[in-house]
N, CA and C atoms as an extended XYZ file, in Angstrom:
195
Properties=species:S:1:pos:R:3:atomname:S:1:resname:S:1:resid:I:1 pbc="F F F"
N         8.819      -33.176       32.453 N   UNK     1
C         7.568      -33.353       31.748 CA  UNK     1
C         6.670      -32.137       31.933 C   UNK     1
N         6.991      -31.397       32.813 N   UNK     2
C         5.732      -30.140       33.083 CA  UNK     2
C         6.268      -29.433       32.825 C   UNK     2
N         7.466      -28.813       32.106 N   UNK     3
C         8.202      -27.876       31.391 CA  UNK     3
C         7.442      -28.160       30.022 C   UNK     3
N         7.625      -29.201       29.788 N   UNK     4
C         6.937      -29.229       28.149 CA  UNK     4
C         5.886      -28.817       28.028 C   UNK     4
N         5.078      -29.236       29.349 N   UNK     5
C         3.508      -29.132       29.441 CA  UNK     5
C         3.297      -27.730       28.937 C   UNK     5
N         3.812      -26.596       30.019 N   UNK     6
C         3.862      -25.115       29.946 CA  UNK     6
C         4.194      -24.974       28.627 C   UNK     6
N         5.085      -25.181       28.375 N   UNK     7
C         5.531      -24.481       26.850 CA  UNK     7
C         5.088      -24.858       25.861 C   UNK     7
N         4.132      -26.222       25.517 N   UNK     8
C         3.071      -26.048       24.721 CA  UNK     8
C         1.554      -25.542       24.848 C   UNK     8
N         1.444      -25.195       26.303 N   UNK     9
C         0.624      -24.415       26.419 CA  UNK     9
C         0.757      -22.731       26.346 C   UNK     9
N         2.037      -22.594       26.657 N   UNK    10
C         2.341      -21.104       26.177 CA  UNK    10
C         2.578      -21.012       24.760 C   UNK    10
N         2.651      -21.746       24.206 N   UNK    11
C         3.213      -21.924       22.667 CA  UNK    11
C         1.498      -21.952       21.954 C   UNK    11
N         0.742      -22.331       22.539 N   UNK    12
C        -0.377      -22.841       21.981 CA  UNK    12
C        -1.706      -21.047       22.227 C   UNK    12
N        -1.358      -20.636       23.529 N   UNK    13
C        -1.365      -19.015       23.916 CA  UNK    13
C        -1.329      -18.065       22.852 C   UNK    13
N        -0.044      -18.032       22.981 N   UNK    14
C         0.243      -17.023       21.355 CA  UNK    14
C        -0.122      -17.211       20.343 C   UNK    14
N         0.306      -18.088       19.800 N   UNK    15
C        -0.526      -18.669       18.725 CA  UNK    15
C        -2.159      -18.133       18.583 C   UNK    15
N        -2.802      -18.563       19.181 N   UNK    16
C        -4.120      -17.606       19.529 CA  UNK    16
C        -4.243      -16.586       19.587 C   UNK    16
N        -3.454      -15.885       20.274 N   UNK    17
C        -3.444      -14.652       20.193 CA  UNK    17
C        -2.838      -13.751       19.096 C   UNK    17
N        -1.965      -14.369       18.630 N   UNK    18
C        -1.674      -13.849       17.210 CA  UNK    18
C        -2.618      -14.066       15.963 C   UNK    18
N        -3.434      -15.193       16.114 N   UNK    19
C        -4.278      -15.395       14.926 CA  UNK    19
C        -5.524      -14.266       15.130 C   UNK    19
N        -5.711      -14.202       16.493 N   UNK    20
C        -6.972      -13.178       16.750 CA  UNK    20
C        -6.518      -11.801       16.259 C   UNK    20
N        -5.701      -11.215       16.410 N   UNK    21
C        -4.967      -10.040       16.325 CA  UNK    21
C        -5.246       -9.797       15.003 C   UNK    21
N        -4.646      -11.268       14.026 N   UNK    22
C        -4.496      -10.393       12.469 CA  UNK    22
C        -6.093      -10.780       11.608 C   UNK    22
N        -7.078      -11.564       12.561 N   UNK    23
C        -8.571      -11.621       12.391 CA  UNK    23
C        -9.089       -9.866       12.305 C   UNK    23
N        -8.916       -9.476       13.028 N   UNK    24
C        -9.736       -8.246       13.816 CA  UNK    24
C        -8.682       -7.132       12.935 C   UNK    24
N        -8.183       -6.866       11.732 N   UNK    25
C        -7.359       -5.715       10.945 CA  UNK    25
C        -8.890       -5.068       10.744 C   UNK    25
N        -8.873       -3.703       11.127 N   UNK    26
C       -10.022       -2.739       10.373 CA  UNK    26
C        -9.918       -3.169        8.885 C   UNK    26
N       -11.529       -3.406        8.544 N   UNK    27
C       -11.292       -3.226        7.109 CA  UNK    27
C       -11.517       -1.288        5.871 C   UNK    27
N       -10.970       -1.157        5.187 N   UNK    28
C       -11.170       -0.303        4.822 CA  UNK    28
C       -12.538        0.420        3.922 C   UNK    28
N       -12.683        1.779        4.640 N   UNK    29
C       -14.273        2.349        4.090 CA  UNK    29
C       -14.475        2.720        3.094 C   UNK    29
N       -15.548        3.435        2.647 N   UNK    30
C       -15.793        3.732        1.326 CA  UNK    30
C       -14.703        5.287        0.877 C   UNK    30
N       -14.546        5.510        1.944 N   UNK    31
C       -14.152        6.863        2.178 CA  UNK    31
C       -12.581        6.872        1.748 C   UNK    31
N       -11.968        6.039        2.283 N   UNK    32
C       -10.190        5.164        2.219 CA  UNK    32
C       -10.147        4.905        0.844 C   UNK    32
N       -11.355        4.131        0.368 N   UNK    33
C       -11.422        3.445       -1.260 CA  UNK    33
C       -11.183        4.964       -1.968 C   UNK    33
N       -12.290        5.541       -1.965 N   UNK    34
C       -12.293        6.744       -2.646 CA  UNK    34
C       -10.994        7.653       -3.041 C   UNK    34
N       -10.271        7.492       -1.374 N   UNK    35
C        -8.965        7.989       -1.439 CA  UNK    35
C        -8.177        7.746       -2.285 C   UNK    35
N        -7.937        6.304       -2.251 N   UNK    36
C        -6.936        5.820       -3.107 CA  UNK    36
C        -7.362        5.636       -4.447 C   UNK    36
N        -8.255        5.725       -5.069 N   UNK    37
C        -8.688        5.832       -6.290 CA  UNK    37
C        -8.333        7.509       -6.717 C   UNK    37
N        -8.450        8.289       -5.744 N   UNK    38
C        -7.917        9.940       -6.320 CA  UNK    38
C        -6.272        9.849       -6.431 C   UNK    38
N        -5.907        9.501       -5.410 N   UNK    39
C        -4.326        9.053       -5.128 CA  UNK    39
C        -3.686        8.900       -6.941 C   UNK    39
N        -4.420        7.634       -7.015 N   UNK    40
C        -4.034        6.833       -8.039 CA  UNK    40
C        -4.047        7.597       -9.865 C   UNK    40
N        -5.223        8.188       -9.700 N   UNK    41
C        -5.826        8.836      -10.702 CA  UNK    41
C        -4.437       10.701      -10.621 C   UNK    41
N        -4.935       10.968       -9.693 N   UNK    42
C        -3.627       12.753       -9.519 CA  UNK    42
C        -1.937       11.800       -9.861 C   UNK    42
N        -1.852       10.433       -9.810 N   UNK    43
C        -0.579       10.205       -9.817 CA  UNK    43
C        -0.739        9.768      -11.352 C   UNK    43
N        -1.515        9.194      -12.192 N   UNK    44
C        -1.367        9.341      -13.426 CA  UNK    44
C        -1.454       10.611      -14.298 C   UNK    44
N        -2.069       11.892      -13.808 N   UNK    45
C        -2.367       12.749      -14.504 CA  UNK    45
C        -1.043       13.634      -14.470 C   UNK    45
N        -0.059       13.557      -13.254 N   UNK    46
C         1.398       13.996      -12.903 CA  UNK    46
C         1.773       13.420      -14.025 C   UNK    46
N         2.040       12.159      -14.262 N   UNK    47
C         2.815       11.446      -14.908 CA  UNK    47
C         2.624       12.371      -16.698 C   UNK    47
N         1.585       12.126      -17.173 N   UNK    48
C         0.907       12.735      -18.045 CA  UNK    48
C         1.423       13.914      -18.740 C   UNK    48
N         1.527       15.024      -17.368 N   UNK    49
C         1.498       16.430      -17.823 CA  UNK    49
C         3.654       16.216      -17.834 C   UNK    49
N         3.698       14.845      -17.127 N   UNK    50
C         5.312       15.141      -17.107 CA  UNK    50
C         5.528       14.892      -18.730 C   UNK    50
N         4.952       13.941      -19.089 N   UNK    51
C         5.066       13.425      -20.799 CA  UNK    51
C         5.107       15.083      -21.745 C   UNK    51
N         4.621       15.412      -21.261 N   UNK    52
C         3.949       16.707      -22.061 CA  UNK    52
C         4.809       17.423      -22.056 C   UNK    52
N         5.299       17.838      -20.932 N   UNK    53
C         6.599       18.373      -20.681 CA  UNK    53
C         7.345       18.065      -21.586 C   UNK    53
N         7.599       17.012      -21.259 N   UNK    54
C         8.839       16.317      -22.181 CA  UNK    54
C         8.902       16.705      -23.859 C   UNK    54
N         7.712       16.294      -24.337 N   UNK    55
C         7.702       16.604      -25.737 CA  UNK    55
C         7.392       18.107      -25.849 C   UNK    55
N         7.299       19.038      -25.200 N   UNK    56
C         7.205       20.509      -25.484 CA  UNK    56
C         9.368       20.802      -25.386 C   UNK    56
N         9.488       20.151      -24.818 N   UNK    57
C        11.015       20.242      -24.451 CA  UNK    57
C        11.437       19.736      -25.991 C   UNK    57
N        11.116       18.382      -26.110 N   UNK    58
C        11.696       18.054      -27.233 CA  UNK    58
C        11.587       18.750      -28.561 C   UNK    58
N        10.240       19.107      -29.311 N   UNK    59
C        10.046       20.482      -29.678 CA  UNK    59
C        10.852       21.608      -29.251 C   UNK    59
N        10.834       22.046      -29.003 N   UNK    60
C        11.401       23.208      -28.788 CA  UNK    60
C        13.203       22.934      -29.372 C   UNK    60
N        13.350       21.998      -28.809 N   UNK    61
C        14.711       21.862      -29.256 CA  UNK    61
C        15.308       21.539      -30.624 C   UNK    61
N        14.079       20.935      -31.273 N   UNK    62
C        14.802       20.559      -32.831 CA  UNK    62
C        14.256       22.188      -33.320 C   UNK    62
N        13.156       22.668      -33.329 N   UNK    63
C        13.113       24.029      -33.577 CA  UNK    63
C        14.069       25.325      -33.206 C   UNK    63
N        14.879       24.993      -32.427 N   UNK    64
C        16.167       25.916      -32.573 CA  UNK    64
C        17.259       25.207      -33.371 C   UNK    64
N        17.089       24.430      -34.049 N   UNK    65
C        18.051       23.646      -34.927 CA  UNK    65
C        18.055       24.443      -36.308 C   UNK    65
């Protein structure tokens, strides 16, 4: 009976301590936001100039036809 005792009290331990842990995640600043809004924005404008690419390629190629 005092085996169980412990191990729902160690069981009951962690538990706590794991809920506190993922309570307390830093939240992110204005500074992080900002980041990922440039992130996001330089990764569409890549994408973009890749399009561009593409159709200067494609051009080019029926024009040597």
């Amino acid at each position: 009976m005092m085996r169980l005792g412990k191990r729902v009290g160690a069981t009951l331990a962690m538990s706590a301590l794991l809920a506190t842990s993922f309570g307390c995640q830093k939240q992110e600043g204005p500074a992080e936001q900002a980041g990922k809004e440039v992130d996001k924005a330089v990764e569409k404008v890549g994408q973009q100039i890749e399009k561009a690419g593409d159709s200067i390629q494609d051009a080019a190629k029926r024009d040597k036809k």
